[in-house]
C-alpha atoms as an extended CHARMM CRD file, in Angstrom:
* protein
*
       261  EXT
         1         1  UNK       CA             78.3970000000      -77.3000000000      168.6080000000  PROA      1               0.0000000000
         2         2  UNK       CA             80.9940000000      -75.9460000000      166.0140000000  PROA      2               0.0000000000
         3         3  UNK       CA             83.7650000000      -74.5980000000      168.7590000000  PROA      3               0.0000000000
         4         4  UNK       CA             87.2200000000      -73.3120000000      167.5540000000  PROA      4               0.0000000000
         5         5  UNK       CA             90.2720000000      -72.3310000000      168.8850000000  PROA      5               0.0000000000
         6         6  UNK       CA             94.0470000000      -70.9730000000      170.6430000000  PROA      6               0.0000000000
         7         7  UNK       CA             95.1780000000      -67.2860000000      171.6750000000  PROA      7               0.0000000000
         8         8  UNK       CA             97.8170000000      -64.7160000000      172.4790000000  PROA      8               0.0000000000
         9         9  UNK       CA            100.7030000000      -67.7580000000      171.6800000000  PROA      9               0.0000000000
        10        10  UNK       CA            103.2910000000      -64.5670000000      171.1410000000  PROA      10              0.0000000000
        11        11  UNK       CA            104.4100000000      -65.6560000000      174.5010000000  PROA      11              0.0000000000
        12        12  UNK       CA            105.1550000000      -68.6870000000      173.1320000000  PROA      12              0.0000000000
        13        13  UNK       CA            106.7890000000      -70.4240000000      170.3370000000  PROA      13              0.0000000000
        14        14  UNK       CA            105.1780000000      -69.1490000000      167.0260000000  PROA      14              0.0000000000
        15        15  UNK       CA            102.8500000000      -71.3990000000      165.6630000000  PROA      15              0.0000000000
        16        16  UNK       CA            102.3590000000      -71.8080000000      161.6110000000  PROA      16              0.0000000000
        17        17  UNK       CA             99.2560000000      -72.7980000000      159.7540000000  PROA      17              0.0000000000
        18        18  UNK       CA            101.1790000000      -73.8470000000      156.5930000000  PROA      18              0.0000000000
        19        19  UNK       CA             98.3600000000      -72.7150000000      154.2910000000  PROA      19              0.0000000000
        20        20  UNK       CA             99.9400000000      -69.4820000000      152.8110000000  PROA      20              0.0000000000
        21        21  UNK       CA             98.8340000000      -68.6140000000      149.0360000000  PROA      21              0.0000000000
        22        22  UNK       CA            100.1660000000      -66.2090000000      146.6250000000  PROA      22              0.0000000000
        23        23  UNK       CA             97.9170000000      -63.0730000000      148.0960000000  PROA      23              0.0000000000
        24        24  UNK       CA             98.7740000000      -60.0160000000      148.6990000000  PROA      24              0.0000000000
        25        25  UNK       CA             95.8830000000      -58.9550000000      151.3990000000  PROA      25              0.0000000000
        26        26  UNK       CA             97.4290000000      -57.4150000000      153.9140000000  PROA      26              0.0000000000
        27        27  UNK       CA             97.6940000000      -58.2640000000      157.8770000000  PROA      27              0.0000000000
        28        28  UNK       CA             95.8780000000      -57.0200000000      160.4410000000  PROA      28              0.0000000000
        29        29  UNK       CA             97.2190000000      -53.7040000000      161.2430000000  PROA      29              0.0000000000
        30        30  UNK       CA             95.8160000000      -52.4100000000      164.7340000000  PROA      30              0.0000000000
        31        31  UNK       CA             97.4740000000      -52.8560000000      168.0680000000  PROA      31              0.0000000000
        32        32  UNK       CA             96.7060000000      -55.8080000000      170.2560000000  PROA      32              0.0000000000
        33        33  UNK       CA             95.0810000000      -55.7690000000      173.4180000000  PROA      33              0.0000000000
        34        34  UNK       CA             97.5980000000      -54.8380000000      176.2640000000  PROA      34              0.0000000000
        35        35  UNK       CA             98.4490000000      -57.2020000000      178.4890000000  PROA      35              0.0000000000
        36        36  UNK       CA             97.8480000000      -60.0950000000      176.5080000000  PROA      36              0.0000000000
        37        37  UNK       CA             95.6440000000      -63.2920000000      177.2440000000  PROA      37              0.0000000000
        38        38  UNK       CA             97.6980000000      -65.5500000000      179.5810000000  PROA      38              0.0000000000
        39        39  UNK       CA             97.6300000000      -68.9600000000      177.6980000000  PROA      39              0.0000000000
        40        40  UNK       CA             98.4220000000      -71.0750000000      180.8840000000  PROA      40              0.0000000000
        41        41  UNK       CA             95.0390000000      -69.3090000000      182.3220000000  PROA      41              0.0000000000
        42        42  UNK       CA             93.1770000000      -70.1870000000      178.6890000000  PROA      42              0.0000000000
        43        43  UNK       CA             94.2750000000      -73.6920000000      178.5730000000  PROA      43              0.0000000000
        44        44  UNK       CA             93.7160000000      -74.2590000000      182.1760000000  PROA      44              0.0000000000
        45        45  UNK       CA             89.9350000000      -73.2680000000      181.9830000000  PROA      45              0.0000000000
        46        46  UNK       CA             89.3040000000      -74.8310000000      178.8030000000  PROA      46              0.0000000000
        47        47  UNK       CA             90.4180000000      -78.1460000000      180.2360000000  PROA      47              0.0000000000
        48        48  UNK       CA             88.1260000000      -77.8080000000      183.2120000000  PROA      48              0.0000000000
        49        49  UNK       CA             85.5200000000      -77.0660000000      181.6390000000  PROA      49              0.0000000000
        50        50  UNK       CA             85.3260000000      -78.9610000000      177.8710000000  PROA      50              0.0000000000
        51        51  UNK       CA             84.7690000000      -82.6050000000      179.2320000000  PROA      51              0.0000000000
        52        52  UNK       CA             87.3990000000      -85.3540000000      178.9200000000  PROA      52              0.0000000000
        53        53  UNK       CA             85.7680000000      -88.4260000000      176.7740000000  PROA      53              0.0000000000
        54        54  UNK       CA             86.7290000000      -91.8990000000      177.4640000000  PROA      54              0.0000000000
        55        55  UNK       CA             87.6000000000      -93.6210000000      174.4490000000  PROA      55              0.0000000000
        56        56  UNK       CA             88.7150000000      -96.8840000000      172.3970000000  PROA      56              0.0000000000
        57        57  UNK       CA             92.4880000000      -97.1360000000      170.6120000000  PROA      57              0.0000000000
        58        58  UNK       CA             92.7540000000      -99.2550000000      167.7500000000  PROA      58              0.0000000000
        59        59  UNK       CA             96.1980000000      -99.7550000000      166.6740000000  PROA      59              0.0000000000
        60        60  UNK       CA             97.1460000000     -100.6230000000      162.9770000000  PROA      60              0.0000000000
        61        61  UNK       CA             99.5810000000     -103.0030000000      161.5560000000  PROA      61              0.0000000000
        62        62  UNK       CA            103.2560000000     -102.4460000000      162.0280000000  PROA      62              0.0000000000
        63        63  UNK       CA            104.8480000000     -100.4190000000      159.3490000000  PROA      63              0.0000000000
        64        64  UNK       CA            101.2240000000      -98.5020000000      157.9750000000  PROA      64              0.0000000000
        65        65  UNK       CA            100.2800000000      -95.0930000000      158.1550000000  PROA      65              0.0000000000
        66        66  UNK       CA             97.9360000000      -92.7980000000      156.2700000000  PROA      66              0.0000000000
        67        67  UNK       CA             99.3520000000      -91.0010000000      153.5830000000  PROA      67              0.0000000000
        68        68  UNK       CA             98.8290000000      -87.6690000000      154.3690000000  PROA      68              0.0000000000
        69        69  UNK       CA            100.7550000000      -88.5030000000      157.7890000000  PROA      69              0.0000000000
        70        70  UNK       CA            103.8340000000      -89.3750000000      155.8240000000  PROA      70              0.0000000000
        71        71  UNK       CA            103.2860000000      -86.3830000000      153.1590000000  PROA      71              0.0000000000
        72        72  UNK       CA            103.0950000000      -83.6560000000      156.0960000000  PROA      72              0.0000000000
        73        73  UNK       CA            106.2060000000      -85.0910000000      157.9980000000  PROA      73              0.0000000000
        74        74  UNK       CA            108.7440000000      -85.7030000000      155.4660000000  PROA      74              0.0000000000
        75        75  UNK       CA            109.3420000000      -82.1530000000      154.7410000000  PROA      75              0.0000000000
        76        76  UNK       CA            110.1790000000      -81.7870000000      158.3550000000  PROA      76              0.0000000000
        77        77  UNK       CA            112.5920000000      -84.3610000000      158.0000000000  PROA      77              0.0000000000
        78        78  UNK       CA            110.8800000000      -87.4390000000      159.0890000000  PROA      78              0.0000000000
        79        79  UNK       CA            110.6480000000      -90.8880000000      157.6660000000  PROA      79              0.0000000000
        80        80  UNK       CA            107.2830000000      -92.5730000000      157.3020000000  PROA      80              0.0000000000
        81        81  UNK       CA            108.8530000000      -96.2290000000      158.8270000000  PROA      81              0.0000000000
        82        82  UNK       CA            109.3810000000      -94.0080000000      162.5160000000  PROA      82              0.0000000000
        83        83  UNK       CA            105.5540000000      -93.2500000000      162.8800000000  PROA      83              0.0000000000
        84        84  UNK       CA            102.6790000000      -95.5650000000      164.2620000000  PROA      84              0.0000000000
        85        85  UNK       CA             99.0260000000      -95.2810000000      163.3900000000  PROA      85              0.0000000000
        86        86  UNK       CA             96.3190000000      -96.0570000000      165.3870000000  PROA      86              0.0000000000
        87        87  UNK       CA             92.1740000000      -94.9540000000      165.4510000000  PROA      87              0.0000000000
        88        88  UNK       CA             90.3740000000      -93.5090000000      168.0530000000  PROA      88              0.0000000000
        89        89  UNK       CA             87.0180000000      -93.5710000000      168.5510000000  PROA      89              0.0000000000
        90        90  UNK       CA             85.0120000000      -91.5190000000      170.8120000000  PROA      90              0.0000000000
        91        91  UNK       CA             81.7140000000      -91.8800000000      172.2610000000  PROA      91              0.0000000000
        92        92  UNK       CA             79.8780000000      -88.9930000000      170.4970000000  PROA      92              0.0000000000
        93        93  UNK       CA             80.6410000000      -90.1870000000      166.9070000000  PROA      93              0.0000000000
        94        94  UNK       CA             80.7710000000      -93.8300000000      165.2690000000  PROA      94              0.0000000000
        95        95  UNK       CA             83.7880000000      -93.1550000000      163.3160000000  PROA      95              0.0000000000
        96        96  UNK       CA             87.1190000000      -93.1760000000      164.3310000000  PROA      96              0.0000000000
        97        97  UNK       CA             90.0380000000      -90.3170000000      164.3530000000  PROA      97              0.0000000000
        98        98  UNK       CA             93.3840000000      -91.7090000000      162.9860000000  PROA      98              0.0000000000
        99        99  UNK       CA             96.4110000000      -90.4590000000      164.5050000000  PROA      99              0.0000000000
       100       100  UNK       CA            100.0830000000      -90.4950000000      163.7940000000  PROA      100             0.0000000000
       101       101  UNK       CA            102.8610000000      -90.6900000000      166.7160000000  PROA      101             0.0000000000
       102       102  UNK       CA            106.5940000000      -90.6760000000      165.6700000000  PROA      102             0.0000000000
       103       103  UNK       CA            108.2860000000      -93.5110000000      168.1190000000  PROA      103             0.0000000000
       104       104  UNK       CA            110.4930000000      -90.8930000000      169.2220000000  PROA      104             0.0000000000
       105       105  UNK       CA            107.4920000000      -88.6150000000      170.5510000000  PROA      105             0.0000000000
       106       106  UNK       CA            107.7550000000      -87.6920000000      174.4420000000  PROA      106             0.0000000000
       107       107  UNK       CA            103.6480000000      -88.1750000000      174.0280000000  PROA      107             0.0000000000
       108       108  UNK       CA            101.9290000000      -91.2480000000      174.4550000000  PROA      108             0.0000000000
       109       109  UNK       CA             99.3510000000      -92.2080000000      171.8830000000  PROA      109             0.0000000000
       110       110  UNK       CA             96.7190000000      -91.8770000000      174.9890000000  PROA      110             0.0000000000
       111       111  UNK       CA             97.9980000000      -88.5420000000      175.5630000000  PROA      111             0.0000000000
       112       112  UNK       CA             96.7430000000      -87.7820000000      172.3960000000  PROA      112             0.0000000000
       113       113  UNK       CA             93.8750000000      -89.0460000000      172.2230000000  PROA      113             0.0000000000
       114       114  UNK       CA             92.8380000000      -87.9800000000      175.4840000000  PROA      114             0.0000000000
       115       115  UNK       CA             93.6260000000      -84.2900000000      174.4100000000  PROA      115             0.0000000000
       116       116  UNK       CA             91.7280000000      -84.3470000000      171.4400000000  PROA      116             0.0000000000
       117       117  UNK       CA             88.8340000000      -85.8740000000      173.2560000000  PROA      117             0.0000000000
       118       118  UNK       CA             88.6260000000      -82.1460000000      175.0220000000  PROA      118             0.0000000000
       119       119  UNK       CA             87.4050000000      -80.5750000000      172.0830000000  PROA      119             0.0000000000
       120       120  UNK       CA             83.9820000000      -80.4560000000      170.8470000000  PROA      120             0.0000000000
       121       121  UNK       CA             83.0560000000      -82.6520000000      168.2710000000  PROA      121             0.0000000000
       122       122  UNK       CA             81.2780000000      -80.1380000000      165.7510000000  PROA      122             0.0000000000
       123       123  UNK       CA             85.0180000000      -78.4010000000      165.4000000000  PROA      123             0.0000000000
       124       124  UNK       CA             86.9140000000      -82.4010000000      166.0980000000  PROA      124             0.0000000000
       125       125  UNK       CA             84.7380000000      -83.3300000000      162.9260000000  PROA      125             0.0000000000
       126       126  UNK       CA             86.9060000000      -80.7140000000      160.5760000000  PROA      126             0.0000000000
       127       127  UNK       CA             90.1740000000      -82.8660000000      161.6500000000  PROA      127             0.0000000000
       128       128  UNK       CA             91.4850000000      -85.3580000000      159.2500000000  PROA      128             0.0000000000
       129       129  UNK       CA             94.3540000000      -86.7250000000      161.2430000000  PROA      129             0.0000000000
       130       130  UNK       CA             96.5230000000      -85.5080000000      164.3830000000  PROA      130             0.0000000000
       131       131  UNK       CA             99.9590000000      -86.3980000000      164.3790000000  PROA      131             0.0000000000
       132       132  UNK       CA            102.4150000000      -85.7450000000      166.7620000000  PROA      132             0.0000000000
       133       133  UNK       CA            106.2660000000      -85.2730000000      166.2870000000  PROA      133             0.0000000000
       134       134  UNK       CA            109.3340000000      -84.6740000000      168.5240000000  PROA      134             0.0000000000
       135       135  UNK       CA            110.1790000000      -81.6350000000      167.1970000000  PROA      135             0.0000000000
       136       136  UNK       CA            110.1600000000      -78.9440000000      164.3020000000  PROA      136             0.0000000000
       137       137  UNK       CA            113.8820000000      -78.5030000000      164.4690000000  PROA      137             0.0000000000
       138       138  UNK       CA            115.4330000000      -76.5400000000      162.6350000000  PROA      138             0.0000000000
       139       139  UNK       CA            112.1130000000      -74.2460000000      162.3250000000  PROA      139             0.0000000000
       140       140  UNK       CA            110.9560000000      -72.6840000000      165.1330000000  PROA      140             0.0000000000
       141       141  UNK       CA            107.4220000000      -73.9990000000      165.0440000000  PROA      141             0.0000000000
       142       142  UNK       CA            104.9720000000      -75.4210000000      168.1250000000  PROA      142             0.0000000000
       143       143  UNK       CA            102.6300000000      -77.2190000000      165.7490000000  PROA      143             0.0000000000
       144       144  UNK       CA            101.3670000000      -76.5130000000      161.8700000000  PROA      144             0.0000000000
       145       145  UNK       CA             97.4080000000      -77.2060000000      159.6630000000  PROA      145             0.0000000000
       146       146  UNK       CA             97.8780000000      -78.1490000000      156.0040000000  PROA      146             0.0000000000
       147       147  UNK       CA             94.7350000000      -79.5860000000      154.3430000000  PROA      147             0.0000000000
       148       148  UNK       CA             93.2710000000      -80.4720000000      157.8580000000  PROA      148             0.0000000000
       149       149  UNK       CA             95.7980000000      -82.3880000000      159.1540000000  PROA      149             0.0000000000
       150       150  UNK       CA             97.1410000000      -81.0140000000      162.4800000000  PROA      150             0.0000000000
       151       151  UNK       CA            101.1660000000      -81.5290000000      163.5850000000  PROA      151             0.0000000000
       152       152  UNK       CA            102.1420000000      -80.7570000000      167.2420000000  PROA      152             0.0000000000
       153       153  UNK       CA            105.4930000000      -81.2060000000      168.8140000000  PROA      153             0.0000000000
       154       154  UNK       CA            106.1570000000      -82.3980000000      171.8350000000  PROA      154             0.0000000000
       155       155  UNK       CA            106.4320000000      -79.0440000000      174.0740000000  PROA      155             0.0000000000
       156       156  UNK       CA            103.2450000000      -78.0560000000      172.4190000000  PROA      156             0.0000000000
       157       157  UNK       CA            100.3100000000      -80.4510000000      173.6160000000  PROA      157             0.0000000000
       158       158  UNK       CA             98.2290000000      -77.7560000000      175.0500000000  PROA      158             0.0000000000
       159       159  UNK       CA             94.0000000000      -77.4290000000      174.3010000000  PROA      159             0.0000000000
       160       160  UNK       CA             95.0310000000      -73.9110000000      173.3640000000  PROA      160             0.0000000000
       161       161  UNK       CA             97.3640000000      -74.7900000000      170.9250000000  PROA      161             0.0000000000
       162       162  UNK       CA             95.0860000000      -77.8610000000      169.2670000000  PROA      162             0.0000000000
       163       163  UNK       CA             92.1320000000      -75.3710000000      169.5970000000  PROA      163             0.0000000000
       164       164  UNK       CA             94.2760000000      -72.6360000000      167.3310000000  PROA      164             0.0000000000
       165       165  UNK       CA             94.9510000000      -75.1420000000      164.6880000000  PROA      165             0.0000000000
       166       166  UNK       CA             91.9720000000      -76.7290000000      164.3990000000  PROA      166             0.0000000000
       167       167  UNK       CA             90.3450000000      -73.0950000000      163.8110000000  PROA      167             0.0000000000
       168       168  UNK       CA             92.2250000000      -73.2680000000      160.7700000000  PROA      168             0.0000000000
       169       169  UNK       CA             90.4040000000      -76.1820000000      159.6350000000  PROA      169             0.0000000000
       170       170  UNK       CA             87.2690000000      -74.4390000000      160.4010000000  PROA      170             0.0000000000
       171       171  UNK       CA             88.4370000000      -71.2910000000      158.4550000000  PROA      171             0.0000000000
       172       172  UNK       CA             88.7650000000      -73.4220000000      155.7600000000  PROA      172             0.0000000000
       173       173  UNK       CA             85.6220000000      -74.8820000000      155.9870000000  PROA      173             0.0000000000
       174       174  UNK       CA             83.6390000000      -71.7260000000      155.5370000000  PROA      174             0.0000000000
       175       175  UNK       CA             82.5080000000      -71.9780000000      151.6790000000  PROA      175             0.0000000000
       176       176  UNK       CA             80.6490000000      -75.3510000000      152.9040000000  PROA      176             0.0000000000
       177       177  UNK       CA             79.2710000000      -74.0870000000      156.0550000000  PROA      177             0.0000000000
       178       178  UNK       CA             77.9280000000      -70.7230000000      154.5630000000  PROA      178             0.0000000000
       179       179  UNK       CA             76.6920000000      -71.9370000000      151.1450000000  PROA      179             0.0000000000
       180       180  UNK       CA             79.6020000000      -70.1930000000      149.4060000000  PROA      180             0.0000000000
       181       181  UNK       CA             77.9690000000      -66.9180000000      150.3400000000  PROA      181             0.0000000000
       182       182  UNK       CA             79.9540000000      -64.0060000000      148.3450000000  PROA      182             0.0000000000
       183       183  UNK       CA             80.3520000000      -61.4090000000      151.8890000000  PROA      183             0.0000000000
       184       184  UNK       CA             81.4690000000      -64.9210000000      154.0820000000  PROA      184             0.0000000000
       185       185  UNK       CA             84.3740000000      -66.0450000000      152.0490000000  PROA      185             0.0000000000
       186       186  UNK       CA             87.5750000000      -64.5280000000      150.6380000000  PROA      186             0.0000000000
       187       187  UNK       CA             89.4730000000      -64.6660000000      147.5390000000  PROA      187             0.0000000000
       188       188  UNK       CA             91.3480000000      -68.0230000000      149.0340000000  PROA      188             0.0000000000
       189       189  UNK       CA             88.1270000000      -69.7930000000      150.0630000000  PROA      189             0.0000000000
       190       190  UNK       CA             88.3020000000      -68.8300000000      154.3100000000  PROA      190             0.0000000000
       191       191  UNK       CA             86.3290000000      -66.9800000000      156.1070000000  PROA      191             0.0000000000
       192       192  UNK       CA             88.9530000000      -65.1810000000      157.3380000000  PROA      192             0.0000000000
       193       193  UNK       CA             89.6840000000      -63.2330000000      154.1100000000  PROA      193             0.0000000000
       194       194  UNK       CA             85.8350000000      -62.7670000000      153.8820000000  PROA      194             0.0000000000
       195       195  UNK       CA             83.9030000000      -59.5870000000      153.7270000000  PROA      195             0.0000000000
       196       196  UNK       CA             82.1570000000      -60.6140000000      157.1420000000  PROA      196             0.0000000000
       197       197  UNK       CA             85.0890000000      -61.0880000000      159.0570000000  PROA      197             0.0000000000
       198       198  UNK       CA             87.2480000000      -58.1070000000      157.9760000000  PROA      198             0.0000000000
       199       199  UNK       CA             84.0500000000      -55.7330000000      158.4300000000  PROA      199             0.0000000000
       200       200  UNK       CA             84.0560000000      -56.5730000000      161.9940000000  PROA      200             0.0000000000
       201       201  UNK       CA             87.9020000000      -55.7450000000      162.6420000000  PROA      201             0.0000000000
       202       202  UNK       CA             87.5020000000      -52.8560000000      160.5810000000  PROA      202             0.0000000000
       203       203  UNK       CA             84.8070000000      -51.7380000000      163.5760000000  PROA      203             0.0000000000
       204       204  UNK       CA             87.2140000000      -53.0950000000      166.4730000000  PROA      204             0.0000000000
       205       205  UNK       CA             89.3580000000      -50.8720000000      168.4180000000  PROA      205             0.0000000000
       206       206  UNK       CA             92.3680000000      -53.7920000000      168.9300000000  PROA      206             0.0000000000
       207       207  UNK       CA             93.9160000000      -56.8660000000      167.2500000000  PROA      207             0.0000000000
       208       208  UNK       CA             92.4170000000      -59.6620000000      169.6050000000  PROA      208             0.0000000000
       209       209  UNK       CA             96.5100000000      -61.1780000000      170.2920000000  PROA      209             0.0000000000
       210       210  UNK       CA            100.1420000000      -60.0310000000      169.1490000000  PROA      210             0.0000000000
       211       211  UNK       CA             99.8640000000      -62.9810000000      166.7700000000  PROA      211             0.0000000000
       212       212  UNK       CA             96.9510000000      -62.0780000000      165.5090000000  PROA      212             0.0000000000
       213       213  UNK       CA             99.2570000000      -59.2670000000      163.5770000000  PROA      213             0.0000000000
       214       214  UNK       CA            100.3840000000      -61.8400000000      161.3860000000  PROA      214             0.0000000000
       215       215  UNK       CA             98.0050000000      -62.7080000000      159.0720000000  PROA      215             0.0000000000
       216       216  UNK       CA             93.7800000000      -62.9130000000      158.9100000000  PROA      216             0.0000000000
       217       217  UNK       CA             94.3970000000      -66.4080000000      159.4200000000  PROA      217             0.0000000000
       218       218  UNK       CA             95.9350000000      -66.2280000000      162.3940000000  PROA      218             0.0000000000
       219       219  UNK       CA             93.8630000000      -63.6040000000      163.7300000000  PROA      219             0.0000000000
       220       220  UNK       CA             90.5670000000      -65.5880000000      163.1270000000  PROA      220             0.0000000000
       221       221  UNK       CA             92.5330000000      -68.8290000000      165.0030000000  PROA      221             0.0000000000
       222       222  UNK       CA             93.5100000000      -66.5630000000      167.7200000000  PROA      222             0.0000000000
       223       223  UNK       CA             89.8380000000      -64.9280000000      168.0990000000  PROA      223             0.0000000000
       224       224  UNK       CA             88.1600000000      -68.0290000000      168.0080000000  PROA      224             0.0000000000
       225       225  UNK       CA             89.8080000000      -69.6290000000      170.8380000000  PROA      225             0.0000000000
       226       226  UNK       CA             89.5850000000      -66.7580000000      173.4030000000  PROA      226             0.0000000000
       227       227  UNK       CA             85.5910000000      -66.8070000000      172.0640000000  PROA      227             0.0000000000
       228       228  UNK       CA             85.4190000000      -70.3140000000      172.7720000000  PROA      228             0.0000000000
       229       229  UNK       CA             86.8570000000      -69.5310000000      176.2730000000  PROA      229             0.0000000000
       230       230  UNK       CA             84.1430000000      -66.9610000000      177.1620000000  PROA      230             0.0000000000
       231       231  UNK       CA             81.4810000000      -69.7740000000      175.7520000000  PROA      231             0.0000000000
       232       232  UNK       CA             82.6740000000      -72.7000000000      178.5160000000  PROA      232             0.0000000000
       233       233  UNK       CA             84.0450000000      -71.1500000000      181.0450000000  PROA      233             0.0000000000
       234       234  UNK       CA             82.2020000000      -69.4050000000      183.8530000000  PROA      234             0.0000000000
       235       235  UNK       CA             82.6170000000      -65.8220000000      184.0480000000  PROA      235             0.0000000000
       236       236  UNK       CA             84.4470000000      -65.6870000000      180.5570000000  PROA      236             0.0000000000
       237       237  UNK       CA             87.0210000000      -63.5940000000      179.2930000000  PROA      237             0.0000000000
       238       238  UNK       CA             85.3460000000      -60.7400000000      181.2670000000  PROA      238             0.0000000000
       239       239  UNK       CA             86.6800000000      -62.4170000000      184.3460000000  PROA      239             0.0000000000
       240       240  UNK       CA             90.3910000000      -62.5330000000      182.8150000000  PROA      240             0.0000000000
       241       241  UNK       CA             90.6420000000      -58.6820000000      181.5230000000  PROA      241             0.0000000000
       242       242  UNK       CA             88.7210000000      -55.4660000000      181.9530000000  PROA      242             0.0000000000
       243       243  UNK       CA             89.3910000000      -54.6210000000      178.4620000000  PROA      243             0.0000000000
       244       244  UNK       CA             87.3450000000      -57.1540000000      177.1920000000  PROA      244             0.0000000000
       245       245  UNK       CA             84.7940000000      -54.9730000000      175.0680000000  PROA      245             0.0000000000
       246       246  UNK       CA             87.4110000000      -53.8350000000      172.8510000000  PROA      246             0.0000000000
       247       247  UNK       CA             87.0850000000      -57.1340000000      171.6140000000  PROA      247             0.0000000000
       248       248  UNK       CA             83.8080000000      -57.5400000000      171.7240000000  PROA      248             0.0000000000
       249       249  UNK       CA             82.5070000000      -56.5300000000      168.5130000000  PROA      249             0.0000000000
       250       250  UNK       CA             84.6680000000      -59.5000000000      166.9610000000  PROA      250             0.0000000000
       251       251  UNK       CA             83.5230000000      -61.6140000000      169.4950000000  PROA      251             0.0000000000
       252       252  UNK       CA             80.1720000000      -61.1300000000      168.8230000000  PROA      252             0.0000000000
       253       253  UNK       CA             80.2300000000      -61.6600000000      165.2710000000  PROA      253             0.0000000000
       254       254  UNK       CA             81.9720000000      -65.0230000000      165.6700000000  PROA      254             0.0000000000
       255       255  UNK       CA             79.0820000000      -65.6800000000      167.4310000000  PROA      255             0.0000000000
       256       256  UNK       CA             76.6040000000      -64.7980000000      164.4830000000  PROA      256             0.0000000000
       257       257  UNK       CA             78.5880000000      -66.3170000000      162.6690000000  PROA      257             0.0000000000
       258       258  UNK       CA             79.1610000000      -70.0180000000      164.1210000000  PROA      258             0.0000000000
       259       259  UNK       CA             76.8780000000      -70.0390000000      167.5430000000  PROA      259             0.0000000000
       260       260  UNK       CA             73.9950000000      -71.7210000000      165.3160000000  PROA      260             0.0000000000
       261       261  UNK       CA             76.0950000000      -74.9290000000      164.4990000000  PROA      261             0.0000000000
């Protein structure tokens, strides 16, 4: 029920989970799998196969917005009067998502809504709102996580790319989900710096994506959505690589790790 998300996005624009603390834990360190994960292939299958849900838009008043909408976008240089807010509800839960779209955005707010709707709703649950923006100028970002609220520019609305930040969320969520078990979460409260986590990349042969290099973070984001892939999609990842059990050791303990929820 509890699906997360994105993969290999070196070949695109760097993405950025805007969570980075004062630790000094190293990065991942091992090569990445050779040739990467072709997102346009990930995305593609994910979309087939995580169902589209209808749902209901509920636009708010003229000139409202959430906080945390405003809080998250002025640093990127945007005022809170050039965003709309509406809810959306879906037909698995009875509350609705509230989402943010700057007027200027190339994405309608059904555009939004309706990608959103593609991912599950145990991992949809861990986002507080989606907001969409034209751009990330002058930083070279494709969309950012702070405090579970996801930001995605226009070039960016992709189930890959949502899937990768939302993991974030998830990451972040792992001291609730595991009962604040000492070997599940690290020094800054994710999983990702956990015990559990970095024992099963210390037993992998490969770094899951080139991003993955970057940080734990991002290699738990990037693992999660190519393990989500081999969940929905027929054949799995086996049918994208031959390499795949290189991996597979990580892959496996995401799955002891979140295939109960």
């Amino acid at each position: 029920m509890f699906f997360s998300l994105t993969v290999a996005l070196a070949a695109y624009i760097p993405l950025s989970s805007c969570l980075d603390l004062d630790l000094d834990l190293g990065n991942p360190s091992k090569s990445p799998l050779d040739p990467p994960f072709d997102m346009d292939i990930i995305s593609a299958g994910l979309d087939r196969h995580l169902p589209y849900q209808d749902f209901v838009v509920d636009h708010w008043d003229s000139g409202l917005i959430p906080r945390d909408c405003a809080f998250h976008t002025a640093p990127l240089g945007y005022a809170a009067a050039d965003f709309e807010a509406f809810n959306v509800t879906y037909p698995d839960c009875d509350k609705p998502w509230v989402m943010c779209r700057h007027r200027k955005s190339l994405v309608t707010f059904h555009e939004m809504a309706g990608n959103l709707s593609h991912i599950p709703i145990g991992i949809r649950s861990y986002l507080k709102h989606l907001v969409s923006v034209p751009t990330f100028q002058p930083r070279p970002w494709c969309a950012m996580t702070s405090a579970s609220n996801t930001v995605v520019a226009d070039h960016c609305w992709r189930s890959s790319v949502l899937m990768h930040e939302l993991s974030h969320s998830l990451d972040f969520s792992a001291a609730a989900l595991s009962g604040k078990q000492q070997n599940l979460v690290g020094p800054d409260g994710s999983f990702s710096f956990g015990e559990k986590w970095q024992d099963a990349y210390s037993r992998d042969e490969k770094t899951i994506t080139p991003y993955g290099m970057t940080s734990w973070r991002e290699d738990f984001a990037e693992s999660g959505v190519v393990a989500l892939y081999d969940l929905v999609v027929p054949g799995g990842v086996e049918g994208l690589r031959g390499n795949w059990g290189e991996a597979l050791l990580k892959k496996r303990n995401w799955y002891d790790r979140f295939d109960h929820l």
